[in-house]
Backbone bond lengths (Angstrom), bond angles and torsions (degrees), N, CA, C in turn:
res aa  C-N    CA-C-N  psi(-1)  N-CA   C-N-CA  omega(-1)  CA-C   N-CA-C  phi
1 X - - - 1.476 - - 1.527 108.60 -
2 X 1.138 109.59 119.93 1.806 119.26 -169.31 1.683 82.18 -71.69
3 X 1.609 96.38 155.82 1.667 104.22 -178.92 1.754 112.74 -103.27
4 X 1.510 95.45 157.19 2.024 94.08 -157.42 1.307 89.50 -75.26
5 X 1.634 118.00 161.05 0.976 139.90 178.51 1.755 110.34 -77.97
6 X 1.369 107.71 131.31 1.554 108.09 -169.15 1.333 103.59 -81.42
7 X 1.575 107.72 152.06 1.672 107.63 -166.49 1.533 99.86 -82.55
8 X 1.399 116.11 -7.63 1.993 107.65 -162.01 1.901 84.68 -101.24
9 X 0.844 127.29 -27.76 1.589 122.44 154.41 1.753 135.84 -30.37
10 X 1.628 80.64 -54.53 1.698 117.97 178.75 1.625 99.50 -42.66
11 X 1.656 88.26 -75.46 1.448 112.11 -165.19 1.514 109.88 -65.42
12 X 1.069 157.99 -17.13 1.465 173.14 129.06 1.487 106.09 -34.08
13 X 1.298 109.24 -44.30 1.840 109.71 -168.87 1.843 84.45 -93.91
14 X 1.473 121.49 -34.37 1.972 96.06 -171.69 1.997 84.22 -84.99
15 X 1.163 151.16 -25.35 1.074 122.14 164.15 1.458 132.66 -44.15
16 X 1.464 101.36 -53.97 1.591 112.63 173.67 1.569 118.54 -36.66
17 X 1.195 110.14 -62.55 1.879 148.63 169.83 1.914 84.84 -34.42
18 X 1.104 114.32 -89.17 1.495 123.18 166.76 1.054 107.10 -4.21
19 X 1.245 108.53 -80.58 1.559 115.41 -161.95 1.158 109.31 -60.48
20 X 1.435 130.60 -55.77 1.672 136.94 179.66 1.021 117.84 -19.29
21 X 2.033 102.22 -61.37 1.802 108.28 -160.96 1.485 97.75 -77.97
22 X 1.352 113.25 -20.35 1.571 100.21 -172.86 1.487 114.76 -80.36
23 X 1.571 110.46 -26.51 1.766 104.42 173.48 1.386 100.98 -80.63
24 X 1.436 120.10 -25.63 1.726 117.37 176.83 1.775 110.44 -49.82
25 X 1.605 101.54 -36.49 1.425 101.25 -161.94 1.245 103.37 -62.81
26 X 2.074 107.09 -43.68 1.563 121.19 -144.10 1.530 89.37 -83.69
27 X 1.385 143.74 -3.57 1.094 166.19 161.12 1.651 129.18 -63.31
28 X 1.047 107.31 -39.64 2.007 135.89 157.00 1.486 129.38 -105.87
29 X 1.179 86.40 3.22 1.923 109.68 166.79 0.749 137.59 -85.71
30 X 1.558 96.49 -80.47 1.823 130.32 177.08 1.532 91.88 -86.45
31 X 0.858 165.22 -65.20 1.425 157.54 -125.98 1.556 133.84 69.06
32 X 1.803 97.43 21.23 1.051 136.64 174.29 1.851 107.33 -36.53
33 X 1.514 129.01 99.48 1.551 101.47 176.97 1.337 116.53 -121.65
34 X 1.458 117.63 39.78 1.266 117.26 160.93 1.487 100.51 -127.27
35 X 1.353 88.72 125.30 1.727 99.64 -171.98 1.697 108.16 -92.51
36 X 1.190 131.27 1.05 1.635 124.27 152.81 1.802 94.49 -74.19
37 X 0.900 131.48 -31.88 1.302 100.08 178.69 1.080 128.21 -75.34
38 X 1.509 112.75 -48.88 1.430 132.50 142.27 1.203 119.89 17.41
39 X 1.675 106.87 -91.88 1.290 120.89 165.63 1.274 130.72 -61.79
40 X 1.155 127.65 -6.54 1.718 122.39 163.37 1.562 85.55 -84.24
41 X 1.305 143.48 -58.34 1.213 112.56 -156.86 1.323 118.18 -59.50
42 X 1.233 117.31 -18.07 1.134 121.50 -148.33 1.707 101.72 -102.67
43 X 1.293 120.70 -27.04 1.741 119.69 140.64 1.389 102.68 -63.86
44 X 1.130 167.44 -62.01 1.304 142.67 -123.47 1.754 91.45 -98.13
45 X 1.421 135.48 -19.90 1.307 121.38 164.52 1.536 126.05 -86.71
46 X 1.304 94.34 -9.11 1.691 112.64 170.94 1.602 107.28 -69.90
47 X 1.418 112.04 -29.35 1.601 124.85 -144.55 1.206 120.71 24.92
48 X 1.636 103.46 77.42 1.931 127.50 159.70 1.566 92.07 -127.47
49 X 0.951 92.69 159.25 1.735 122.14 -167.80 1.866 94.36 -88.02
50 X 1.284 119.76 133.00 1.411 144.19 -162.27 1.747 97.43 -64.36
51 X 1.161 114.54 25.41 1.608 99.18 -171.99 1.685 99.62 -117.24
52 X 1.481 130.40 145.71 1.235 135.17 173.61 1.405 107.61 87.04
53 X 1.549 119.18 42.15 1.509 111.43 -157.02 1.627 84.23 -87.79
54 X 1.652 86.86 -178.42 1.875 104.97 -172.64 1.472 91.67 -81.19
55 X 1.491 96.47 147.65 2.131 101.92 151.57 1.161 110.88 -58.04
56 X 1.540 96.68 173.42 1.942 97.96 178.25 1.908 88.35 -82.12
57 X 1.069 125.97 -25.62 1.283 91.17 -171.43 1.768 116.59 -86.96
58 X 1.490 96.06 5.21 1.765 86.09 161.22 1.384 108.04 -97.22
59 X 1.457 110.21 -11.58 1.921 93.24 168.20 1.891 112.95 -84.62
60 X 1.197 99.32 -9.86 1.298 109.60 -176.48 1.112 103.13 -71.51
61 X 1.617 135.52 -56.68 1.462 143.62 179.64 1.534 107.19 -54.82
62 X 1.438 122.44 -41.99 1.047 153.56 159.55 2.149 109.98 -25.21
63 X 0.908 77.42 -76.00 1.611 111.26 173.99 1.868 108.49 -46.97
64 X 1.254 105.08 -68.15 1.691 112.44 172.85 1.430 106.97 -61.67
65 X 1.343 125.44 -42.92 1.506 113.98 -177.00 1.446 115.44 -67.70
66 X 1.650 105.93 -26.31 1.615 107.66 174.93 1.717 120.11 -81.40
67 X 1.058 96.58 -12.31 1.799 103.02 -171.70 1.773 88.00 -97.47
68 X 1.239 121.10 -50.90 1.223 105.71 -178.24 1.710 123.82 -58.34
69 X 1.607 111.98 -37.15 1.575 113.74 153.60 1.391 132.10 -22.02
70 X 1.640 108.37 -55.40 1.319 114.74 -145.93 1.787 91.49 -120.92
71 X 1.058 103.98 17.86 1.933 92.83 -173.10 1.618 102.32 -67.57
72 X 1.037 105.38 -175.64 1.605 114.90 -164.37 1.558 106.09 -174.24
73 X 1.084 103.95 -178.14 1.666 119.49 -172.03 1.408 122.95 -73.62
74 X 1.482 104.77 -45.95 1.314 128.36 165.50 1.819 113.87 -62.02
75 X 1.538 116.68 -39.88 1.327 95.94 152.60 1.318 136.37 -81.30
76 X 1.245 121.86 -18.66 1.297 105.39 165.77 1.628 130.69 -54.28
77 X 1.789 101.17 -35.14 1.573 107.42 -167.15 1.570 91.66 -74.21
78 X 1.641 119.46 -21.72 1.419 107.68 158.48 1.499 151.14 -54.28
79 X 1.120 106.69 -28.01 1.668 135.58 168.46 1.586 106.39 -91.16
80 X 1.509 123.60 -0.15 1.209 133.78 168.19 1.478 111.08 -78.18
81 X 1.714 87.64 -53.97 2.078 83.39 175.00 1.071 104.36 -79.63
82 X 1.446 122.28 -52.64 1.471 108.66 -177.38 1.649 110.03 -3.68
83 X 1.768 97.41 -85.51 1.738 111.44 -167.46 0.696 125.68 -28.44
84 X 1.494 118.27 -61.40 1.963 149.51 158.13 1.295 86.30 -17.82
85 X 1.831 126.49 -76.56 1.320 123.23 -145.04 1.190 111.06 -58.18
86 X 1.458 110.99 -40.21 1.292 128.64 -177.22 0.592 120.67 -31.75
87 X 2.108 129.87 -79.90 1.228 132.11 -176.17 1.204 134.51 -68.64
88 X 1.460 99.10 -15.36 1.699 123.42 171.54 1.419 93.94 -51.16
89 X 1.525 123.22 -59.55 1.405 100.90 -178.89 1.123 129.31 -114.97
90 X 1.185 88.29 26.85 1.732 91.67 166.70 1.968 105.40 -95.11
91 X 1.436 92.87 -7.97 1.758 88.35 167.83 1.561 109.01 -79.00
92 X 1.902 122.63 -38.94 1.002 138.05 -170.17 1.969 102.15 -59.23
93 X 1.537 115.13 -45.50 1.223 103.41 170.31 1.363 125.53 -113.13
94 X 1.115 117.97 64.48 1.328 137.80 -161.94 1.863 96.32 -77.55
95 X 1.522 124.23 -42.01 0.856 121.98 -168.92 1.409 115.52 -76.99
96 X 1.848 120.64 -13.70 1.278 107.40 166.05 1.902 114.34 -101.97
97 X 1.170 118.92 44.30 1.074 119.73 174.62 1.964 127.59 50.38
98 X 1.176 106.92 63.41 1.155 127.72 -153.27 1.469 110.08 -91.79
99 X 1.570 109.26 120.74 1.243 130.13 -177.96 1.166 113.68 -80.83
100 X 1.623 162.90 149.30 1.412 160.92 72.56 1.494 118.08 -12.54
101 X 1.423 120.21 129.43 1.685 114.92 172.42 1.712 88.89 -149.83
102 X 1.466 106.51 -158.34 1.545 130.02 172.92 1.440 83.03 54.72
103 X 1.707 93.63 -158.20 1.464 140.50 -143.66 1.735 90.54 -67.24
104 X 1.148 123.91 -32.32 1.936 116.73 -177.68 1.777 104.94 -60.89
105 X 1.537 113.43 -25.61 1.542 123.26 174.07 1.398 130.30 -78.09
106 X 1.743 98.94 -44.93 1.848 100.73 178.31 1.473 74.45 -90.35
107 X 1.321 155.85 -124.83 1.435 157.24 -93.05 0.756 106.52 91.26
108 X 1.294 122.64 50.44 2.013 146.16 156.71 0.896 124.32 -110.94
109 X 0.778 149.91 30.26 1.717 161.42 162.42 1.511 132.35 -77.30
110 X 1.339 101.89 145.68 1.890 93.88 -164.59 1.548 104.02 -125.65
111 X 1.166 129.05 -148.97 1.543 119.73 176.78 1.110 102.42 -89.74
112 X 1.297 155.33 71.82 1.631 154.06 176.30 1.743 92.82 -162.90
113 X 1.311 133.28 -18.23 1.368 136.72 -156.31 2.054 103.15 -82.53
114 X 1.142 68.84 130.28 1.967 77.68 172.34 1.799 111.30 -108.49
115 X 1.078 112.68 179.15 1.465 126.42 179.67 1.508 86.73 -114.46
116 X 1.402 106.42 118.92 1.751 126.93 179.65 1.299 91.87 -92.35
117 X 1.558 116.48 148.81 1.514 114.98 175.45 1.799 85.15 -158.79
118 X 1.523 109.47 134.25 1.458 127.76 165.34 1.225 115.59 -112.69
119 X 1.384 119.58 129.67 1.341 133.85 -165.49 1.652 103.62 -118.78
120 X 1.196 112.24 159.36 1.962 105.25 168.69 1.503 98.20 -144.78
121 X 0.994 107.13 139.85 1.408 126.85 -159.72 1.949 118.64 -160.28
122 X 1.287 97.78 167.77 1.927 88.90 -164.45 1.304 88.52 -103.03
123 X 1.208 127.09 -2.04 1.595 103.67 156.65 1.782 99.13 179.75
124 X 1.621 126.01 161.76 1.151 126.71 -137.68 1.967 89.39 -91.67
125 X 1.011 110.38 -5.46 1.594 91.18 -170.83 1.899 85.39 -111.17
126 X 0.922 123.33 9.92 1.886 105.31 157.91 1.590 91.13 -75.20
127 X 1.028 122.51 -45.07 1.944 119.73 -163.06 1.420 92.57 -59.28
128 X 1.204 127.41 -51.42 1.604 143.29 -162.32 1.599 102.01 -47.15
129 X 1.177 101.99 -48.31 1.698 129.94 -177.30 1.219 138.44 -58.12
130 X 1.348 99.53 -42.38 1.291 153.21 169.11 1.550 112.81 -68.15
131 X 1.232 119.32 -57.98 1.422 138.52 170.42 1.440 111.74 -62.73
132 X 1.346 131.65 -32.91 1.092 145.14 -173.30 1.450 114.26 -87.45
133 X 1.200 120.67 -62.49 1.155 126.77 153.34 1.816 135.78 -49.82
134 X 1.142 118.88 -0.93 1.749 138.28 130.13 1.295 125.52 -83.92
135 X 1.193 107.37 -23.06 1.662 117.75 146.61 2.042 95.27 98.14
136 X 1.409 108.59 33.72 1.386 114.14 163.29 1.455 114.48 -103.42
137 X 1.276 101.21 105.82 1.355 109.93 157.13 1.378 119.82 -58.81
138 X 2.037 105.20 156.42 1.391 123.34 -163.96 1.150 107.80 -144.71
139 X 1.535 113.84 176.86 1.536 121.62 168.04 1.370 104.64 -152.79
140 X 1.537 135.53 158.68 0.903 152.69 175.98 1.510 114.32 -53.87
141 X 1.351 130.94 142.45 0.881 113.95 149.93 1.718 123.30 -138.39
142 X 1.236 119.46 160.54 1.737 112.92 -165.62 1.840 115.69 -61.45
143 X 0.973 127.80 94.72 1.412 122.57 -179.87 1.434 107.20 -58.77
144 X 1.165 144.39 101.10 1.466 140.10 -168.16 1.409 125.95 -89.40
145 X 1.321 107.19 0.36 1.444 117.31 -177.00 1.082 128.22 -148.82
146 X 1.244 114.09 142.94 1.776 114.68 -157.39 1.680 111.79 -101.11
147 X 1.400 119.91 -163.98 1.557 107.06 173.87 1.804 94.23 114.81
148 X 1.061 104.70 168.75 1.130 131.12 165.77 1.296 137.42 -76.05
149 X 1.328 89.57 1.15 2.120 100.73 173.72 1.405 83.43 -134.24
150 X 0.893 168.85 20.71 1.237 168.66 146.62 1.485 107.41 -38.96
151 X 1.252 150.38 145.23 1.724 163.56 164.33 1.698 93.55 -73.37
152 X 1.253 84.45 150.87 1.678 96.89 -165.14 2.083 91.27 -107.57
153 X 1.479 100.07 0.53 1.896 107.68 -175.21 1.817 88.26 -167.36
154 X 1.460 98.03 152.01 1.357 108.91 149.25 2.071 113.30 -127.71
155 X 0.711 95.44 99.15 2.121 90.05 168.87 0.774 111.74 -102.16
156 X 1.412 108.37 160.02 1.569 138.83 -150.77 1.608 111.85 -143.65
157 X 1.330 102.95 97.51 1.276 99.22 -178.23 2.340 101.27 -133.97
158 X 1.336 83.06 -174.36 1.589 97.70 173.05 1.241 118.95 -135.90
159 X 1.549 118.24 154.91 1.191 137.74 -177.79 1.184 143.06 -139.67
160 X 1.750 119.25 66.68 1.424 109.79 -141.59 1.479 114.03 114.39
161 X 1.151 140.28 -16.33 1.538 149.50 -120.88 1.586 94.56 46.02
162 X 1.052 150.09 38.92 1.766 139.54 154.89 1.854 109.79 -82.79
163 X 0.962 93.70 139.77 1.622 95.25 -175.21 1.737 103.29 -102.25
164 X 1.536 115.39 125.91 1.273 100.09 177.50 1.532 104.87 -127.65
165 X 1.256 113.04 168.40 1.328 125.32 -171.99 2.264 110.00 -125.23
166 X 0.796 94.95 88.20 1.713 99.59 -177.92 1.671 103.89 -91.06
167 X 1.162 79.50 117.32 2.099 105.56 162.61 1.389 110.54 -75.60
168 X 1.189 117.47 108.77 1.634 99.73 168.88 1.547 124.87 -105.10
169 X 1.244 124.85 113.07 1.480 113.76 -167.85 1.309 113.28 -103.83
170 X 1.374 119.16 -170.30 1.657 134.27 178.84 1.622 91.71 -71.57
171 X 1.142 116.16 176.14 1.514 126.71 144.91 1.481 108.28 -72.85
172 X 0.985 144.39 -35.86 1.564 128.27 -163.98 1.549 93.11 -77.24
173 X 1.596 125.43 -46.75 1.152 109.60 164.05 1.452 141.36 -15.51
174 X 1.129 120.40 -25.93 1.183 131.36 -130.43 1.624 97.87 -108.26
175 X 1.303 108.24 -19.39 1.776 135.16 163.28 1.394 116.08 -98.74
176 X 1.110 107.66 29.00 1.810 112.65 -170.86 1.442 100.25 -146.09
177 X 1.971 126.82 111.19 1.397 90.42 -159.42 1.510 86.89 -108.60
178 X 1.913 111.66 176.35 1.500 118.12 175.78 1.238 119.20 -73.54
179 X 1.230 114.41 162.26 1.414 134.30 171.69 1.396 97.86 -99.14
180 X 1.607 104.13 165.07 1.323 104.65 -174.25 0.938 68.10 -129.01
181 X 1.947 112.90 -177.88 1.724 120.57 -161.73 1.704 92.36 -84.95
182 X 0.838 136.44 4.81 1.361 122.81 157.63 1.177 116.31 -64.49
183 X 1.182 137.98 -41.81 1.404 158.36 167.93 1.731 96.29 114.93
184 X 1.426 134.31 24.23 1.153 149.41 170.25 1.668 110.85 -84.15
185 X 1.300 119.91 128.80 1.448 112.99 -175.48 0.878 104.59 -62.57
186 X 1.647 125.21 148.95 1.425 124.56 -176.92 2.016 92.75 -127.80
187 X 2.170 69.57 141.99 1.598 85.59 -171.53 1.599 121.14 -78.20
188 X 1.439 122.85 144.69 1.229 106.65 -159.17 1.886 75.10 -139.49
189 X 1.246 117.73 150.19 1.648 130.11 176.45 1.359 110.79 -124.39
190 X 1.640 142.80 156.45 0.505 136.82 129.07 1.632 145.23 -80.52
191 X 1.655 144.32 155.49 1.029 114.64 -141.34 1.089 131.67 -71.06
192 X 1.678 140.75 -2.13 0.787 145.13 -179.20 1.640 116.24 -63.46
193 X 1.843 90.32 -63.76 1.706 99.58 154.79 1.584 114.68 -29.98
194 X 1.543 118.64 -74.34 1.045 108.52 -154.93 1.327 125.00 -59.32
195 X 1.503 110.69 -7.20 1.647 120.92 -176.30 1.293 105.48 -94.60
196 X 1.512 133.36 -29.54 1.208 128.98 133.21 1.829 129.78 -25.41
197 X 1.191 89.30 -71.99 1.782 85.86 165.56 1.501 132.06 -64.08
198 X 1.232 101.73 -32.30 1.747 89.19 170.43 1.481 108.94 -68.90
199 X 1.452 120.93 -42.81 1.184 120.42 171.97 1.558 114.06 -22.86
200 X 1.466 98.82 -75.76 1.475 113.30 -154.31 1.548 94.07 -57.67
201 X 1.155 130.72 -42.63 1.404 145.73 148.80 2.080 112.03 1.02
202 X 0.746 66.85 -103.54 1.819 102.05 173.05 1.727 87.53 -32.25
203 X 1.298 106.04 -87.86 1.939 102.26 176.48 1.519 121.31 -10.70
204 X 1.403 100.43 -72.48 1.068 129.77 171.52 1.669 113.32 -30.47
205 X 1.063 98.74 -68.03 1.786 117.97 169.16 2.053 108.66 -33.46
206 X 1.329 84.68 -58.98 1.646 120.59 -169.26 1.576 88.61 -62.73
């Protein structure tokens, strides 16, 4: 006889659920991108007490079911430039071996979404250099987490009005792949791939 499901279980797992879509929302809204914060805010407007919160990968699942809800027309023609932007510079840094990942891959993205790009390099100010000398300006951005897959830089630049976000790693990196905050490897292409996939994309559409 399989054993009954406990009711203080119940209520803990539809809290969790709670919390998700609501940091998912404050997450495709606000443009909120740290999802521990996320989720405390997102109990403290619920008013439940910060304990038993979701993983990122149930706000992550969380997250795709809400962007897929609410998509619209205007995001798609968004993930239109995105792509465009994309390869535009992913031709521009062709010489540091330039990855594609995030939201330009699933085609989930909302107005807060950047074009992620990972680079590997022997150290973060050749990229700096590099960037400068195509004559795109940058800005710093806070790398927040440490570890061994960790970006040794994050910059922040634009392309187009496209907002992008570049990882810059070691070369050994470069055999080590990312996690996305799900803790799920996240897929990253290079451009050939990725012109492949929009392709098949577009068909698909067709």
């Amino acid at each position: 006889m399989s054993a009954r499901p406990n009711s203080t279980d119940s209520v803990i797992g539809n809290l969790r659920r709670s919390i998700a879509v609501q940091a998912a929302r404050l997450i495709a809204e606000e443009g909120i991108e740290d999802f521990a914060f996320a989720k405390r805010k997102a109990a403290r407007q619920l008013g439940v007490p910060p304990r038993d919160l979701p993983s990122n990968a149930e706000i992550e699942e969380a997250l795709q079911e809400h962007r897929s809800l609410f998509r619209d027309e205007d995001d798609e023609e968004r993930l239109e430039r995105m792509r465009e932007a994309a390869i535009l510079v992913m031709e521009q840094l062709a010489p540091l071996r330039p990855y594609v990942t995030g939201v330009v891959l699933t085609g989930l993205g909302d107005a807060f979404s950047e074009v992620e790009l990972e680079v590997f390099a022997d150290s973060a100010k050749d990229v700096e250099l590099f960037l400068l000398s195509k004559g795109i300006p940058y800005e710093h951005n806070e790398v927040r987490r440490t570890g061994h897959d960790a970006p040794e830089a994050i910059l922040l630049f634009e392309c187009d009005g496209v907002p992008f976000r570049l990882y810059v790693f070691d070369h050994v990196a470069e055999r080590t792949p990312r996690r996305a905050h799900s803790g799920v490897i996240a897929e990253r292409l290079r451009l050939d791939a990725f012109r492949a996939r929009i392709e098949q994309s577009s068909d698909a559409a067709d």
